[in-house]
C-alpha positions as CSV (number, residue, x, y, z in Angstrom):
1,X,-12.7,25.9,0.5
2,X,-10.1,23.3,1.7
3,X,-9.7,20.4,-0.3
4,X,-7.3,17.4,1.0
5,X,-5.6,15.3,-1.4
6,X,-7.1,12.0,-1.4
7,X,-6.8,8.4,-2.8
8,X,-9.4,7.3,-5.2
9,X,-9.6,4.4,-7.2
10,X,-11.7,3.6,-10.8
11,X,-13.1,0.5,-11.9
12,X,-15.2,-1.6,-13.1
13,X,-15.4,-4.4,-16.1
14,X,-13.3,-4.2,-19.4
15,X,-14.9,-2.1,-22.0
16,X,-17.1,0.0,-19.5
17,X,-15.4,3.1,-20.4
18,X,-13.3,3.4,-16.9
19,X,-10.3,5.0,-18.9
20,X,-12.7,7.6,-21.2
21,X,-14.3,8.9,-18.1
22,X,-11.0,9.0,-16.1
23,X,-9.3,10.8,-18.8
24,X,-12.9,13.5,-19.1
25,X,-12.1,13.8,-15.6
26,X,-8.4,15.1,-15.8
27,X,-9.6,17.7,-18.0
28,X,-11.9,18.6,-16.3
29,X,-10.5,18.7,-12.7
30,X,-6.4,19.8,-13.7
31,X,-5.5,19.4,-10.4
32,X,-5.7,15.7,-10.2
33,X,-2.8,13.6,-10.0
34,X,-2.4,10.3,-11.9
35,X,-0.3,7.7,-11.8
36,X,0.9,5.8,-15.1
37,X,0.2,1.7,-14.3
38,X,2.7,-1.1,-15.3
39,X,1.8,-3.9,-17.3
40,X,3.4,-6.8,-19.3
41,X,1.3,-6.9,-22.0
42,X,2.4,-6.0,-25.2
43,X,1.4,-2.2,-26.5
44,X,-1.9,-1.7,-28.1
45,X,-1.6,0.6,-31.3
46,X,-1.0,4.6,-30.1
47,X,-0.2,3.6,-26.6
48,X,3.0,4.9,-25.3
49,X,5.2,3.9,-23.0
50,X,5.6,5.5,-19.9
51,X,2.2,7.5,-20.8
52,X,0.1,4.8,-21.1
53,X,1.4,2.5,-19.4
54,X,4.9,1.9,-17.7
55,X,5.4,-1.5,-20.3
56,X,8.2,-4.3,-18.5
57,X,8.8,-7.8,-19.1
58,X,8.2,-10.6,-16.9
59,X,11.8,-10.5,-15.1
60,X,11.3,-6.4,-14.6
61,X,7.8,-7.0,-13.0
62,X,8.9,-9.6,-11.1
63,X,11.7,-8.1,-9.4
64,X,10.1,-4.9,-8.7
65,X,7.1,-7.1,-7.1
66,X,9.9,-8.7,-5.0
67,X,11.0,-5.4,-3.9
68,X,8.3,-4.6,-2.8
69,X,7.7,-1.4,-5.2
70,X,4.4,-2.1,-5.8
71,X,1.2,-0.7,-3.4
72,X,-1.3,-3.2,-5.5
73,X,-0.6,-5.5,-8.5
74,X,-2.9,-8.5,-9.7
75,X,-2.8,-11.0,-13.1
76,X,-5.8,-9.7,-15.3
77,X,-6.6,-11.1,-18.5
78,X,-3.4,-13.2,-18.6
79,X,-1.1,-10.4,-18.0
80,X,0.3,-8.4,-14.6
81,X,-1.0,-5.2,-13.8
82,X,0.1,-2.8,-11.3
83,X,0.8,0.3,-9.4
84,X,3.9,1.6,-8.3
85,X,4.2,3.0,-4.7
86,X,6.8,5.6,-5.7
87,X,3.9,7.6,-8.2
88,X,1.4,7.3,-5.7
89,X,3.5,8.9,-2.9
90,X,4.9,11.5,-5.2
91,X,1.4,12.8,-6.1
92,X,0.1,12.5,-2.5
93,X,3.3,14.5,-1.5
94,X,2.5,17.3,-3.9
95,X,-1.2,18.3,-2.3
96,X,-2.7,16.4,-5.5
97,X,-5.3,13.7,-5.3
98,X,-4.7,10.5,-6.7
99,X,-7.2,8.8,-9.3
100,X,-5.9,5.5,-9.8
101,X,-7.7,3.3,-12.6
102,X,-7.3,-0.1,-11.9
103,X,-9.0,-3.0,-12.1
104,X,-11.3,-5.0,-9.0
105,X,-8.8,-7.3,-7.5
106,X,-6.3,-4.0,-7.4
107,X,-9.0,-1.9,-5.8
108,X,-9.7,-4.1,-3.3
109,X,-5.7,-4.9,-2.6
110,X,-5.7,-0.9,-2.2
111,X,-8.4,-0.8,-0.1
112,X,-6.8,-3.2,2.3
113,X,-4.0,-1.2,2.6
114,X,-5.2,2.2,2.3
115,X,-8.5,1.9,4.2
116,X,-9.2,5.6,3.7
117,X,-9.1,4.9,0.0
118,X,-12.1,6.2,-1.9
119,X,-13.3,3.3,-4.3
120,X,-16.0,3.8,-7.2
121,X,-17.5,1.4,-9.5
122,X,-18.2,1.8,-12.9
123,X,-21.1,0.1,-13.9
124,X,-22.5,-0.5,-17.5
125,X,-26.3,0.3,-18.1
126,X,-26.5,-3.5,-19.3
127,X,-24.4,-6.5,-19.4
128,X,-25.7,-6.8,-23.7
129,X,-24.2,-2.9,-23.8
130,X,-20.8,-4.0,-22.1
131,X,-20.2,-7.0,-25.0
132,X,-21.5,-4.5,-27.7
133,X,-18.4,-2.2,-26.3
134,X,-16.3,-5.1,-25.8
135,X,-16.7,-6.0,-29.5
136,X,-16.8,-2.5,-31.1
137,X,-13.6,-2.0,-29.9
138,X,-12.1,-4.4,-32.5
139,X,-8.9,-5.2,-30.1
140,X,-10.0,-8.5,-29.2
141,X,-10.1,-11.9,-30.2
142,X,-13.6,-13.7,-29.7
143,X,-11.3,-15.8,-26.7
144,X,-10.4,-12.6,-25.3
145,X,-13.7,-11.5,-25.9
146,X,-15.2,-13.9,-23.8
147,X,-12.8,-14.1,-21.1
148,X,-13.3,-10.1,-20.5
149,X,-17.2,-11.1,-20.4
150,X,-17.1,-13.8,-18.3
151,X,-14.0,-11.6,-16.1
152,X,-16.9,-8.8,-16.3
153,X,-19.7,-11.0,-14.3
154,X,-17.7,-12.2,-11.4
155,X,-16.2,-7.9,-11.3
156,X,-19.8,-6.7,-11.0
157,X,-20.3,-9.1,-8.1
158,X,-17.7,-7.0,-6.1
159,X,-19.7,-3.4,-6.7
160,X,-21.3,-3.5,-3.3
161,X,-17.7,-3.4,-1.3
162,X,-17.2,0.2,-3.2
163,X,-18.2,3.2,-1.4
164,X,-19.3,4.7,-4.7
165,X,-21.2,3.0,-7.6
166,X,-21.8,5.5,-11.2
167,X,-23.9,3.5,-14.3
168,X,-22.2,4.7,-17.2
169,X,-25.1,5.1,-19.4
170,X,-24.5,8.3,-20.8
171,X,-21.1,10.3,-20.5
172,X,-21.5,13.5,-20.0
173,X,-23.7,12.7,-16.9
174,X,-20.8,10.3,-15.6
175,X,-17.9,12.3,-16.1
176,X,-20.8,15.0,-14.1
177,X,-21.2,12.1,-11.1
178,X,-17.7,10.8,-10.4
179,X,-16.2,14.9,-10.5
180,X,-19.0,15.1,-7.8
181,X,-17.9,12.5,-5.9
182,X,-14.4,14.0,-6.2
183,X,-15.3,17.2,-5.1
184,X,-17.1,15.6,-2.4
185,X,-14.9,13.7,-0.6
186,X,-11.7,16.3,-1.0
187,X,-14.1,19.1,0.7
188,X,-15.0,16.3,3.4
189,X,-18.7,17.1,2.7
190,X,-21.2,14.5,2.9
191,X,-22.1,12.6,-0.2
């Protein structure tokens, strides 16, 4: 079987488990490639930089933006997130498929770019479910809270522009779903 390395791109609202299934994913299908975003939002507890995130102020951000080293960048949540070209290439240029998880403005900047980009949305079983996540998290303030909420209604809006849409209502079966889709589209076979 012949697989081609191809560009897909995760999301869906805050606190719908995008980075838990992309990381079940990974270690699930090894071969995967994935690039490490760049934010300017200050660390969350156990995130590393570099791993987690490629972490730069303001100035860095913006004169890489200017440079034009970025395929897709957008302001979420009051802070810059984005992807650098250079990873993306490097991955592509290996054999390795790309799994980018980025938000809905990104995904849809990619897509305009990189038409042949595969996008799938990650949909919560229930709007209630996505604030109980939201809030279990215990990362949030009740303002950030309810900007990711309201953030979370106009996101789902966009699902119908992806060519791929997975309900994570229970995990395993997820994780099952978007390693399908995977599979899928790197063996060119028909969904």
């Amino acid at each position: 079987m012949t697989r081609e390395a191809r560009l897909f791109v995760v999301s869906g609202p805050s606190g719908v488990g995008k980075g838990t299934l992309v990381a079940l994913l990974r270690e699930r299908l090894t071969r995967l490639g994935l690039t490490v975003s760049a934010t300017t939002r200050e660390p969350r507890p156990g995130e590393v930089d570099g791993v987690s995130y490629h972490f730069l102020d303001d100035a860095e951000f913006e004169r890489r933006v200017g440079e034009g080293e970025f395929l897709e960048w957008a302001w979420v949540h009051g802070h810059r997130y984005g992807t650098l070209r250079s990873e993306v290439e490097r991955v592509l240029a290996e054999g390795r498929s790309v799994v980018l998880e980025i938000d809905v403005q990104g995904a849809l900047s990619v897509r305009a770019s990189h038409p042949e980009a595969v996008l799938v949305f990650i949909e919560p079983p229930s709007p209630e479910e996505l604030e109980r996540r939201l809030r279990g998290r215990g990362t949030e303030d009740e303002a950030s809270i309810e900007r990711r909420l309201a953030n979370a209604r106009r996101e789902m809006s966009y699902a119908d522009r992806y060519d791929v849409r997975i309900v994570n209502d229970d995990l395993d079966r997820a994780v099952d779903d978007l390693a399908h889709v995977i599979d899928s589209y790197e063996t060119r076979s028909s969904l």
